[in-house]
PyMOL Python script that loads the backbone (N, CA, C, O; Angstrom):
from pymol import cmd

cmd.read_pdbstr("""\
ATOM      1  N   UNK A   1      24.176 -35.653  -3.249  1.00  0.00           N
ATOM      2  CA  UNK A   1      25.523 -36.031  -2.844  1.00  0.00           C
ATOM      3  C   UNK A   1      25.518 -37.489  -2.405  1.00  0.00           C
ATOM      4  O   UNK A   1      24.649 -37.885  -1.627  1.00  0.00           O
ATOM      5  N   UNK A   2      26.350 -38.204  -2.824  1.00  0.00           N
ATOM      6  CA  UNK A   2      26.443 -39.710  -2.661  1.00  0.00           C
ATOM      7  C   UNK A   2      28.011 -39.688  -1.971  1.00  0.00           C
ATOM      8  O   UNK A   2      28.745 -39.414  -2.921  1.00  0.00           O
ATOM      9  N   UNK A   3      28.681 -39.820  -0.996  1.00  0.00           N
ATOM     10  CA  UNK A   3      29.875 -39.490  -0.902  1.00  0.00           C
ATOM     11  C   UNK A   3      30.261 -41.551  -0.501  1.00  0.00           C
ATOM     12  O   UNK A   3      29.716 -42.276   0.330  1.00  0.00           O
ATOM     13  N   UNK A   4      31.483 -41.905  -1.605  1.00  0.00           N
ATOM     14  CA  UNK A   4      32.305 -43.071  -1.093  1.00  0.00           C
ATOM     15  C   UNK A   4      32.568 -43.389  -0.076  1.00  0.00           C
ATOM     16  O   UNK A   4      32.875 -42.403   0.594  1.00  0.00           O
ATOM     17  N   UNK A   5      32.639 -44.491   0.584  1.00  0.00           N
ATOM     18  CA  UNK A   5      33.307 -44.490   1.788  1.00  0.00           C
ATOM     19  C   UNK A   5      34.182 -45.569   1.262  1.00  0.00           C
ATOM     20  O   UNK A   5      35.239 -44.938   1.256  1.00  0.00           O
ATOM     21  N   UNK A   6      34.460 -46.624   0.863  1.00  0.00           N
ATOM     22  CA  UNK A   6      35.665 -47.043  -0.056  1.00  0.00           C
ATOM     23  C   UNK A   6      35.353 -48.341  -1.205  1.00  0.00           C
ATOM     24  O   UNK A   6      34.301 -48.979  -1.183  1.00  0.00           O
ATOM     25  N   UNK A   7      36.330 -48.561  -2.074  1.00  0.00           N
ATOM     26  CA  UNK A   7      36.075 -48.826  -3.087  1.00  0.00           C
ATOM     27  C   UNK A   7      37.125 -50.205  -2.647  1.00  0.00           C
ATOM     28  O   UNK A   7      38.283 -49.942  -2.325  1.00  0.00           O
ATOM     29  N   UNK A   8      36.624 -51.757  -2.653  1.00  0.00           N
ATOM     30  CA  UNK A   8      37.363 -52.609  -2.926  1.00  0.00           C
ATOM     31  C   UNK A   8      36.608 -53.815  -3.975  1.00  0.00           C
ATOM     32  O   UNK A   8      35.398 -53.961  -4.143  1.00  0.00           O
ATOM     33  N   UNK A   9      37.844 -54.689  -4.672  1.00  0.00           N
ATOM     34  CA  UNK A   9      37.068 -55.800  -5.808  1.00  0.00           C
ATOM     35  C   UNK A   9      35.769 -55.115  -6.622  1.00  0.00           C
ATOM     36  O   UNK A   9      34.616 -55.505  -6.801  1.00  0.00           O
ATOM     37  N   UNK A  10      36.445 -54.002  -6.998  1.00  0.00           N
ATOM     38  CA  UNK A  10      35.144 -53.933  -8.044  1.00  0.00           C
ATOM     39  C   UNK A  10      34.384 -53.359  -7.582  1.00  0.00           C
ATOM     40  O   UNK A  10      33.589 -53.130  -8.493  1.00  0.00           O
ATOM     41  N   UNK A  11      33.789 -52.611  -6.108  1.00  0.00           N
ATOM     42  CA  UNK A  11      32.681 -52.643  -5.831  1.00  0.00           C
ATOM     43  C   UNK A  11      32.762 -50.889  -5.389  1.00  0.00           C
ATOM     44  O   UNK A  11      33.792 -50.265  -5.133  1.00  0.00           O
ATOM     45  N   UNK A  12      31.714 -50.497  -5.397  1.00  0.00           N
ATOM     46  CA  UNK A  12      31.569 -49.132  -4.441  1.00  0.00           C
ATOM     47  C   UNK A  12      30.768 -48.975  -3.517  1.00  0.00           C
ATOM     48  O   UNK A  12      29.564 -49.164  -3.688  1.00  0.00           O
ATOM     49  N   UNK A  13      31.270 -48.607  -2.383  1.00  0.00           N
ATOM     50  CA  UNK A  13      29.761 -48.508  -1.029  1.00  0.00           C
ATOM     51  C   UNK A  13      29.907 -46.769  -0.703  1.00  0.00           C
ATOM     52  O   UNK A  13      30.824 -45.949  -0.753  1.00  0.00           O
ATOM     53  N   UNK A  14      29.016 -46.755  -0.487  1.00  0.00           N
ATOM     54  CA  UNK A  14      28.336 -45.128  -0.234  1.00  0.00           C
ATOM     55  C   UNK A  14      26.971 -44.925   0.172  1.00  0.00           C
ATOM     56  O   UNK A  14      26.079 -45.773   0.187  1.00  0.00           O
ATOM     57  N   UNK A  15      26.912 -43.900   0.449  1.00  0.00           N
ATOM     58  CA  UNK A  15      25.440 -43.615   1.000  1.00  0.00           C
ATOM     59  C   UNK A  15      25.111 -42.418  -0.134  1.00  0.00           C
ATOM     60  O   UNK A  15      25.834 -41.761  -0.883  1.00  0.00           O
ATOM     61  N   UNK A  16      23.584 -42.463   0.126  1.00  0.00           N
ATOM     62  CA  UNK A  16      22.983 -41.219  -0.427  1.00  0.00           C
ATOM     63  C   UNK A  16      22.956 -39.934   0.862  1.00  0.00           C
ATOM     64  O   UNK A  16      23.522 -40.122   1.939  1.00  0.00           O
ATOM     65  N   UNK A  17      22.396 -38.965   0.619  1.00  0.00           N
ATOM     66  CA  UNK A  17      22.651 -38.039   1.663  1.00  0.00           C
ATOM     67  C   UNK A  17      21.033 -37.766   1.990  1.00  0.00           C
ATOM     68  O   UNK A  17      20.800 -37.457   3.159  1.00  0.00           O
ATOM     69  N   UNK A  18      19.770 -37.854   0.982  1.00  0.00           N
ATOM     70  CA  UNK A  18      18.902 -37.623   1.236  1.00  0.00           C
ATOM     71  C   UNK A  18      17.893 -38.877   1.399  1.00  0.00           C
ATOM     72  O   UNK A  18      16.787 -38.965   0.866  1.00  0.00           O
ATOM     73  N   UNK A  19      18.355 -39.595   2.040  1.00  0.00           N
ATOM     74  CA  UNK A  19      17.410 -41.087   2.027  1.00  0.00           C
ATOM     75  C   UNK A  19      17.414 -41.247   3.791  1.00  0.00           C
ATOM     76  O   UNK A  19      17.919 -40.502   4.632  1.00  0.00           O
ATOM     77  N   UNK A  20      16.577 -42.631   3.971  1.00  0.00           N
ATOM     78  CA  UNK A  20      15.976 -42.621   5.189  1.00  0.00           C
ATOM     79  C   UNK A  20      16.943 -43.279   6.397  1.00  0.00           C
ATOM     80  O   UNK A  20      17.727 -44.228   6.374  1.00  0.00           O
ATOM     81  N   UNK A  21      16.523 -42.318   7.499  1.00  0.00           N
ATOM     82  CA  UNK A  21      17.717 -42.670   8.679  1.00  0.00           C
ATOM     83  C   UNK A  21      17.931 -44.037   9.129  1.00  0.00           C
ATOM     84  O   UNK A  21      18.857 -44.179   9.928  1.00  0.00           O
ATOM     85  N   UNK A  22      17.278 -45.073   8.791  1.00  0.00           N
ATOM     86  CA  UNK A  22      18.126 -46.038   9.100  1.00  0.00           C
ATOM     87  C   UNK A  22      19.681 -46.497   8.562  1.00  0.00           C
ATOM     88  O   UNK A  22      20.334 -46.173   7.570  1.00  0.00           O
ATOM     89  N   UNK A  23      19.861 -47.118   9.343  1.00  0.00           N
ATOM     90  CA  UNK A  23      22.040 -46.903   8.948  1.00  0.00           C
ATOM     91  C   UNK A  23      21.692 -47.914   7.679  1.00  0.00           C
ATOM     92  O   UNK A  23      20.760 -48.706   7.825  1.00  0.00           O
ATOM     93  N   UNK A  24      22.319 -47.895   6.630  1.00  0.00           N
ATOM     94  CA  UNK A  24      22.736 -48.813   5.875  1.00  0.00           C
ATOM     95  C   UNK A  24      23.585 -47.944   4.924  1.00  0.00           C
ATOM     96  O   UNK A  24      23.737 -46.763   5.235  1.00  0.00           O
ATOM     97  N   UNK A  25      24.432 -48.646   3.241  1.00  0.00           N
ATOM     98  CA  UNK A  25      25.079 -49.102   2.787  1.00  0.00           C
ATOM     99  C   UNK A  25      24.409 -49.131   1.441  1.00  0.00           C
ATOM    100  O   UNK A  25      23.371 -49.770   1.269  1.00  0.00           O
ATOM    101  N   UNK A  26      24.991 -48.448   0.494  1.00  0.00           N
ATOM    102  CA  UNK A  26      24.804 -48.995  -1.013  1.00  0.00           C
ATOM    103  C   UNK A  26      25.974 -49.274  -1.543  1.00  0.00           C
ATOM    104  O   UNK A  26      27.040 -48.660  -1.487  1.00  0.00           O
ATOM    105  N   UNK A  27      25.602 -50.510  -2.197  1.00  0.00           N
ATOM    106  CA  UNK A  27      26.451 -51.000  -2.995  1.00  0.00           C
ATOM    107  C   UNK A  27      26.515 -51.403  -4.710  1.00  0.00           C
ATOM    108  O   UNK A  27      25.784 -52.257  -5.212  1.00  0.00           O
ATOM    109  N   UNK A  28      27.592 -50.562  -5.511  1.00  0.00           N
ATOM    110  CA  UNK A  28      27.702 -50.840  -6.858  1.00  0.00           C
ATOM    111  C   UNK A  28      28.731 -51.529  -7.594  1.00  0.00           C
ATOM    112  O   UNK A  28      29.831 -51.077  -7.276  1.00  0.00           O
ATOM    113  N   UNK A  29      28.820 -52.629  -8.623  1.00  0.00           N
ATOM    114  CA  UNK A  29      29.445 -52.818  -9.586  1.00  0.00           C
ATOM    115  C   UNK A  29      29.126 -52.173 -10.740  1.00  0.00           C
ATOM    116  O   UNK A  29      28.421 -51.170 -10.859  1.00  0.00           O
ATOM    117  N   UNK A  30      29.872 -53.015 -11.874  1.00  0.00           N
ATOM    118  CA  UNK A  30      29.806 -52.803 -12.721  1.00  0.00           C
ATOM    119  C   UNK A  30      28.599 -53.642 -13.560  1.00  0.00           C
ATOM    120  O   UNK A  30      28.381 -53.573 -14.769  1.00  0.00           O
ATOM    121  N   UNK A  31      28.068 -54.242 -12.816  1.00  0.00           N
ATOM    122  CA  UNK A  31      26.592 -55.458 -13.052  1.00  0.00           C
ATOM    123  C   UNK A  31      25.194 -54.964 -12.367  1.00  0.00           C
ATOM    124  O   UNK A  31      24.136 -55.536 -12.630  1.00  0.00           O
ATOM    125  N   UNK A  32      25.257 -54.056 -11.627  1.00  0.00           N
ATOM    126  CA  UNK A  32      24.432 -53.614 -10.814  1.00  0.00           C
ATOM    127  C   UNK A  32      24.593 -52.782  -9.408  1.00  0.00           C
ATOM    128  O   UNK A  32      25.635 -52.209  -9.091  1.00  0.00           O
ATOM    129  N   UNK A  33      23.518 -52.803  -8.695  1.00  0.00           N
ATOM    130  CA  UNK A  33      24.247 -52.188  -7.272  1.00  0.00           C
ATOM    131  C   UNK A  33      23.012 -52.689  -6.519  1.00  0.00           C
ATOM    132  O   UNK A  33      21.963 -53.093  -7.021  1.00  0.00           O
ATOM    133  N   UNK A  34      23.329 -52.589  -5.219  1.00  0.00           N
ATOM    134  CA  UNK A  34      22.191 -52.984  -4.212  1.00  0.00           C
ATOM    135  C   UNK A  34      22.537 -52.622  -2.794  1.00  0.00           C
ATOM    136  O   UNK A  34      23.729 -52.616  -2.487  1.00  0.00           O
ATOM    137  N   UNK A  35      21.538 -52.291  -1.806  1.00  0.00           N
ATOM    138  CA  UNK A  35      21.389 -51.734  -0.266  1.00  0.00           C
ATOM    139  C   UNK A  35      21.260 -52.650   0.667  1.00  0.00           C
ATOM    140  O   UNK A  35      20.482 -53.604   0.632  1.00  0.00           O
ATOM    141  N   UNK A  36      22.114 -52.344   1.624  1.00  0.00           N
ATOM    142  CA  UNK A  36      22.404 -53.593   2.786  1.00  0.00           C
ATOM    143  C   UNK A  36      22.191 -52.358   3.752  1.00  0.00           C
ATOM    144  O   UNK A  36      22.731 -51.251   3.743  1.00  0.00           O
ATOM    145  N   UNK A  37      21.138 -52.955   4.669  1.00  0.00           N
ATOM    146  CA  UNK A  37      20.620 -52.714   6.367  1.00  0.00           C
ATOM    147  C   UNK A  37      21.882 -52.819   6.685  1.00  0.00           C
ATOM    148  O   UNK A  37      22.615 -53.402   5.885  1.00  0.00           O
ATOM    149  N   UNK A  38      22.398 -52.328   7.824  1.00  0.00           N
ATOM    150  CA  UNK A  38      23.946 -52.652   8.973  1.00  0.00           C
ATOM    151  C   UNK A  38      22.994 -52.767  10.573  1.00  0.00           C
ATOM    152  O   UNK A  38      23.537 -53.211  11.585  1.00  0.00           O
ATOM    153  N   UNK A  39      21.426 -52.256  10.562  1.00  0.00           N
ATOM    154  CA  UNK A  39      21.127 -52.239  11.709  1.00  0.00           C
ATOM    155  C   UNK A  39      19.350 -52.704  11.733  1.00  0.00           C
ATOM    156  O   UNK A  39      18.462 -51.917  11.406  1.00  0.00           O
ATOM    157  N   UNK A  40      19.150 -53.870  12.107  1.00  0.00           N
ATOM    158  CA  UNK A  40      19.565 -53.880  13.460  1.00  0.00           C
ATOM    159  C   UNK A  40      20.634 -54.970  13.374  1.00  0.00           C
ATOM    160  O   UNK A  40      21.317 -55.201  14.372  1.00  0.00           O
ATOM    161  N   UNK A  41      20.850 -55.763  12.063  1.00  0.00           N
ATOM    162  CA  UNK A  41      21.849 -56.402  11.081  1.00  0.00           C
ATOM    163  C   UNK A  41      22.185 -56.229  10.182  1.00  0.00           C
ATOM    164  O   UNK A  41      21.674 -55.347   9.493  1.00  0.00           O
ATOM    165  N   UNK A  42      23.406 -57.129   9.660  1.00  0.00           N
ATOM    166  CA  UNK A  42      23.885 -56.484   8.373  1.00  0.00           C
ATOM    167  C   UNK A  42      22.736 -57.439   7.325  1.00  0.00           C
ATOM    168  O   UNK A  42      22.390 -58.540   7.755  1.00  0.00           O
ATOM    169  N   UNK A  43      22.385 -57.131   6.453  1.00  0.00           N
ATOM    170  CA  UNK A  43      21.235 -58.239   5.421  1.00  0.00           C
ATOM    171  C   UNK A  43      20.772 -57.027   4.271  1.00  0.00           C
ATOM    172  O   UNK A  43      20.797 -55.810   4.459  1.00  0.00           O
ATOM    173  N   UNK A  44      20.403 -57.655   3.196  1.00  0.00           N
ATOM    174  CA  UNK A  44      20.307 -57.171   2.116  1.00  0.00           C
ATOM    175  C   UNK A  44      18.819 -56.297   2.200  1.00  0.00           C
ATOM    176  O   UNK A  44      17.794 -56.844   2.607  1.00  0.00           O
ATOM    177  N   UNK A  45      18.850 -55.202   1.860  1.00  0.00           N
ATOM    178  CA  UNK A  45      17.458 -54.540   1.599  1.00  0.00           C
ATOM    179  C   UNK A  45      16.841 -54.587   0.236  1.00  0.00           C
ATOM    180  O   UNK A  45      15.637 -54.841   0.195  1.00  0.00           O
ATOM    181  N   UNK A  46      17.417 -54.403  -0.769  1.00  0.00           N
ATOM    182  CA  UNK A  46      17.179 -54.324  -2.230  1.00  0.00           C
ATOM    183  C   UNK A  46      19.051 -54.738  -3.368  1.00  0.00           C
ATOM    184  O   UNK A  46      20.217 -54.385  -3.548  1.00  0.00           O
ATOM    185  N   UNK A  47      18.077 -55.616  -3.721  1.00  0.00           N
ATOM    186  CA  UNK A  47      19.092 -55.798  -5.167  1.00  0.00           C
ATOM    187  C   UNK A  47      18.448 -55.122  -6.489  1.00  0.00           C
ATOM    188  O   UNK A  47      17.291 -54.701  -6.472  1.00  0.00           O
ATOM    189  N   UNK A  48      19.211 -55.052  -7.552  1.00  0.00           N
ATOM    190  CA  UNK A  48      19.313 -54.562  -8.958  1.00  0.00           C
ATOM    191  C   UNK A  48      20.183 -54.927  -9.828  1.00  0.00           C
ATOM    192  O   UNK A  48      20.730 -54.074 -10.528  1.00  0.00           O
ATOM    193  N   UNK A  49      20.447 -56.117  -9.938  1.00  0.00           N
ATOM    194  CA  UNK A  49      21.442 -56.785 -10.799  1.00  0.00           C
ATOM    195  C   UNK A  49      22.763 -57.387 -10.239  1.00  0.00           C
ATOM    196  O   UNK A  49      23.384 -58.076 -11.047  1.00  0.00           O
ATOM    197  N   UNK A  50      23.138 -57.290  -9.374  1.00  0.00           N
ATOM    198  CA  UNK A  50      24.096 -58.072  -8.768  1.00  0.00           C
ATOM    199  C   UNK A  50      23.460 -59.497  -8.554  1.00  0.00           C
ATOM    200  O   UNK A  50      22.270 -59.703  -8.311  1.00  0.00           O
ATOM    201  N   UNK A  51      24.620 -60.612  -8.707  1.00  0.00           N
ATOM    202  CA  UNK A  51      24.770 -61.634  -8.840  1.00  0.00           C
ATOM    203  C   UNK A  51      24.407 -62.439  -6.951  1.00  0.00           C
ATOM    204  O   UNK A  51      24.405 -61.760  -5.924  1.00  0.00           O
ATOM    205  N   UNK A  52      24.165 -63.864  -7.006  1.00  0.00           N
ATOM    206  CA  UNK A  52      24.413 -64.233  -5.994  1.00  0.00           C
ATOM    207  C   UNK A  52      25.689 -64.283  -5.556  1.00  0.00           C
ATOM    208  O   UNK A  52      25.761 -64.002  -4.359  1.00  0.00           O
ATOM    209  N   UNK A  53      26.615 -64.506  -6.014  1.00  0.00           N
ATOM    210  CA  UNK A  53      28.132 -64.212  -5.676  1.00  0.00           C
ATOM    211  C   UNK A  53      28.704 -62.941  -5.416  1.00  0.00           C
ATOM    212  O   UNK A  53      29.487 -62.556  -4.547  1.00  0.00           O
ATOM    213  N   UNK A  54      28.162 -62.399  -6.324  1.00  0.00           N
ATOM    214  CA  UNK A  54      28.411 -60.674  -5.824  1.00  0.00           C
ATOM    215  C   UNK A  54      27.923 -60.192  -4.746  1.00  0.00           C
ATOM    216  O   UNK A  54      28.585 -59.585  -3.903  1.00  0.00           O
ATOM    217  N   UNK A  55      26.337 -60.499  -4.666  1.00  0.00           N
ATOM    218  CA  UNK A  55      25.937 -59.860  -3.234  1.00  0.00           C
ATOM    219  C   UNK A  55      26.377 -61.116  -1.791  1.00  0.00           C
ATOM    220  O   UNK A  55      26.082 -60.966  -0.605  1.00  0.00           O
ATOM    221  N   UNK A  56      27.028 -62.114  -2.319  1.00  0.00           N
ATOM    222  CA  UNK A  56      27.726 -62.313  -0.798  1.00  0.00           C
ATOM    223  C   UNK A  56      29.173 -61.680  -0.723  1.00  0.00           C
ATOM    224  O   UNK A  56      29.497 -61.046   0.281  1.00  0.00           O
ATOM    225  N   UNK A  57      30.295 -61.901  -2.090  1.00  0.00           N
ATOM    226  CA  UNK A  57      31.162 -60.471  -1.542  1.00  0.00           C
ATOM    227  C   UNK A  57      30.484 -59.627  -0.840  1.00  0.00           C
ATOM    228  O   UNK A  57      30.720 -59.872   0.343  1.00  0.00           O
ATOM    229  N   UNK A  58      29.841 -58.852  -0.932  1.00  0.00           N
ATOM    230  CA  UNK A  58      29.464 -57.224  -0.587  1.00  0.00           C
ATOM    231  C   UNK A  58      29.193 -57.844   0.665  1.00  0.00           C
ATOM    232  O   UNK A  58      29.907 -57.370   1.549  1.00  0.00           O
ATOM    233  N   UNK A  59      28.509 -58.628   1.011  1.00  0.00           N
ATOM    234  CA  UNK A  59      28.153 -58.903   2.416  1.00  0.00           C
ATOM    235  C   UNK A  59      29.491 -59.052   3.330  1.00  0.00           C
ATOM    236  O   UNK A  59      29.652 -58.538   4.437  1.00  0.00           O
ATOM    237  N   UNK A  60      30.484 -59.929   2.571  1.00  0.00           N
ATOM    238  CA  UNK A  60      31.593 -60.055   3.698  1.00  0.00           C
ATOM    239  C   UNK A  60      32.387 -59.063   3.486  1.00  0.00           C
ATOM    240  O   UNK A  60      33.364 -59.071   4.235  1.00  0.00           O
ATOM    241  N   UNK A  61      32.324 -57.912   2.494  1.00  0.00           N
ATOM    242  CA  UNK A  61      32.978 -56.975   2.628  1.00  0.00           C
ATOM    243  C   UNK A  61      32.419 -55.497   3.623  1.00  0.00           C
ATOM    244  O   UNK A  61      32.955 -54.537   4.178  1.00  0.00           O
ATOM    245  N   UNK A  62      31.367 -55.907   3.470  1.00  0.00           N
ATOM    246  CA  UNK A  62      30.563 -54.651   4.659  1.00  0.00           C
ATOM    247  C   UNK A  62      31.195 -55.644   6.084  1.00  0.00           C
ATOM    248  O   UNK A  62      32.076 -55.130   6.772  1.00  0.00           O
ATOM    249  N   UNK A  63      30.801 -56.717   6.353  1.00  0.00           N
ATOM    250  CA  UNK A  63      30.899 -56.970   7.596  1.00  0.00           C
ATOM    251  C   UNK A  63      32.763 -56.557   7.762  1.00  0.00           C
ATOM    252  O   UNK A  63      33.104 -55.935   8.768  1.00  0.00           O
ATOM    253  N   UNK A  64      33.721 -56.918   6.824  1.00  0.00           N
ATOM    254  CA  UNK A  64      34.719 -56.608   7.200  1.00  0.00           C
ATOM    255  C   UNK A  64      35.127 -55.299   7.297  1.00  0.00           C
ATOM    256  O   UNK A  64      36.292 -55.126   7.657  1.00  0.00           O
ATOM    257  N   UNK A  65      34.420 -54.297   7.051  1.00  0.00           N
ATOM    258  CA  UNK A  65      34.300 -52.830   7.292  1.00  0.00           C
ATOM    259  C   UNK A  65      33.646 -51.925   7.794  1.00  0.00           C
ATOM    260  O   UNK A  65      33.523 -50.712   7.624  1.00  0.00           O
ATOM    261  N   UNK A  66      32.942 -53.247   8.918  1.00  0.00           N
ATOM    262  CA  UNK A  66      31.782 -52.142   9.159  1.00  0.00           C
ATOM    263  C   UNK A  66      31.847 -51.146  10.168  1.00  0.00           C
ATOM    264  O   UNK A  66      30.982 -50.306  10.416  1.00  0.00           O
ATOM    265  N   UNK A  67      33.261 -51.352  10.894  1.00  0.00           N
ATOM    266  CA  UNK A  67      33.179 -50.489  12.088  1.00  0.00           C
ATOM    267  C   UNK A  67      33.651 -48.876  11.454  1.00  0.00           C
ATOM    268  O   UNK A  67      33.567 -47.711  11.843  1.00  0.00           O
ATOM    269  N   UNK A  68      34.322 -49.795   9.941  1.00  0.00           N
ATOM    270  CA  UNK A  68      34.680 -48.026   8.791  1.00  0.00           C
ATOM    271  C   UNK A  68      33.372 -47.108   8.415  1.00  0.00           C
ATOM    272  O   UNK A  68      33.378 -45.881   8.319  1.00  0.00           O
ATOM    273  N   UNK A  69      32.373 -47.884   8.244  1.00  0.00           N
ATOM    274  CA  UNK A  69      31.041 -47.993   7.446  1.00  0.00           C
ATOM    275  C   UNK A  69      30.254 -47.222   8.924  1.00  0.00           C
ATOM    276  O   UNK A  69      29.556 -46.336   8.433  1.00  0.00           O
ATOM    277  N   UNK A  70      30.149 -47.198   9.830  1.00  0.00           N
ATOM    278  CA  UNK A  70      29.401 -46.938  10.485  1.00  0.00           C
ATOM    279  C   UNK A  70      30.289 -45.565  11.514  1.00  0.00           C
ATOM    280  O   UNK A  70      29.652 -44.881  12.316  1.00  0.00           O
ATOM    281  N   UNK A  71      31.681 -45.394  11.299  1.00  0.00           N
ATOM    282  CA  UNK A  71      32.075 -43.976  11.454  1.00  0.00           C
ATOM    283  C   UNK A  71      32.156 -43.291  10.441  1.00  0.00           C
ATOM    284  O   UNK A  71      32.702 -42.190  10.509  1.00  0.00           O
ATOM    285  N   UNK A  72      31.830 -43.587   9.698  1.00  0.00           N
ATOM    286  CA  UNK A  72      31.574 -42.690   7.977  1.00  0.00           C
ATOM    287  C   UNK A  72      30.123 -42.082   8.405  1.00  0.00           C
ATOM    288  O   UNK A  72      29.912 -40.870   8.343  1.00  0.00           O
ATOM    289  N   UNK A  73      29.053 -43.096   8.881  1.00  0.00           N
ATOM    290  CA  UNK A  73      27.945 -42.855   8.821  1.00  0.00           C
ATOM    291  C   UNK A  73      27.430 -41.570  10.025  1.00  0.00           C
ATOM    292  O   UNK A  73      26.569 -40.691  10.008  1.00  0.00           O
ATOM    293  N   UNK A  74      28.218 -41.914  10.779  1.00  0.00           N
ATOM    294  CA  UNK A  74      28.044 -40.687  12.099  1.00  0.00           C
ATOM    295  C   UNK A  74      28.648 -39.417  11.696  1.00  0.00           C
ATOM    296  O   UNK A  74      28.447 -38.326  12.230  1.00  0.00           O
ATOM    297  N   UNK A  75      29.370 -39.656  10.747  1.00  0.00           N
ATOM    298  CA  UNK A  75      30.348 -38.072  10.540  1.00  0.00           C
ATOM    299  C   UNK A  75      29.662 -37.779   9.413  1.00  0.00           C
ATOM    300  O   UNK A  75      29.370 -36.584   9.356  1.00  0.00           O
ATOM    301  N   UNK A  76      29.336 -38.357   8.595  1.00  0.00           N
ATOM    302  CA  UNK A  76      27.737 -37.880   7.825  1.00  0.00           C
ATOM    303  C   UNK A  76      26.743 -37.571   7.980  1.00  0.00           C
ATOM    304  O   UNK A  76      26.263 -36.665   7.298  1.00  0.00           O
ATOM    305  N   UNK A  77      26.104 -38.149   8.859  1.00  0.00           N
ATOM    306  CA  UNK A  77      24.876 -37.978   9.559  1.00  0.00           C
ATOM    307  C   UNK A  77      24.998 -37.688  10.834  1.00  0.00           C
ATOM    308  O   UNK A  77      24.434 -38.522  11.542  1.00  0.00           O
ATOM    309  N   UNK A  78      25.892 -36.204  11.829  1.00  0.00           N
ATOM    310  CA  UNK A  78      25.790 -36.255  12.936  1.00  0.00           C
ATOM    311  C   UNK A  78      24.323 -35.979  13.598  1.00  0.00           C
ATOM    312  O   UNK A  78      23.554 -35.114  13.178  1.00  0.00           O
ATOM    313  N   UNK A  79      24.105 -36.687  14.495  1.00  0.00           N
ATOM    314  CA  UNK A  79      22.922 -36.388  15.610  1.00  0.00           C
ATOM    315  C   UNK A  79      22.099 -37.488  15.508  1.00  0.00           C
ATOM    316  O   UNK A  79      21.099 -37.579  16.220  1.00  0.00           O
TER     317      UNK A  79
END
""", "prot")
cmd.dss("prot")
cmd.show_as("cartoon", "prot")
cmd.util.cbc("prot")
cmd.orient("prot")
């Protein structure tokens, strides 16, 4: 289960359900996708084809969502 948490410019962020408890963020286009840490900052963990331009969208789009991104993440992952 990968469940959305929302879709803007192209992009999709979601989590996996069986991956490791630190908080972060995946992110996909249509060019690639890649994982952004939110803790103990927001910063890139792994790319796969996204662009340098693309992965700074995604960056200012997590930071502009992250307080969405991180009550998604508790109601997903309670405890």
């Amino acid at each position: 289960m990968s469940p959305t948490v929302f879709r803007e410019a192209g992009f999709r962020f979601y989590f996996f359900s069986r991956e490791e408890p630190r908080m972060h963020i995946h992110v996909q286009s249509g060019n690639g996708e890649a994982k952004f840490w939110l803790e103990p900052s927001i910063q890139i963990a792994q790319n796969h084809g996204l662009s340098m331009k693309e992965l700074n969208e995604a960056d200012s789009l997590i930071r502009e969502h992250q307080n969405e991104i991180r009550t998604a993440w508790q109601q997903h992952f309670p405890g």
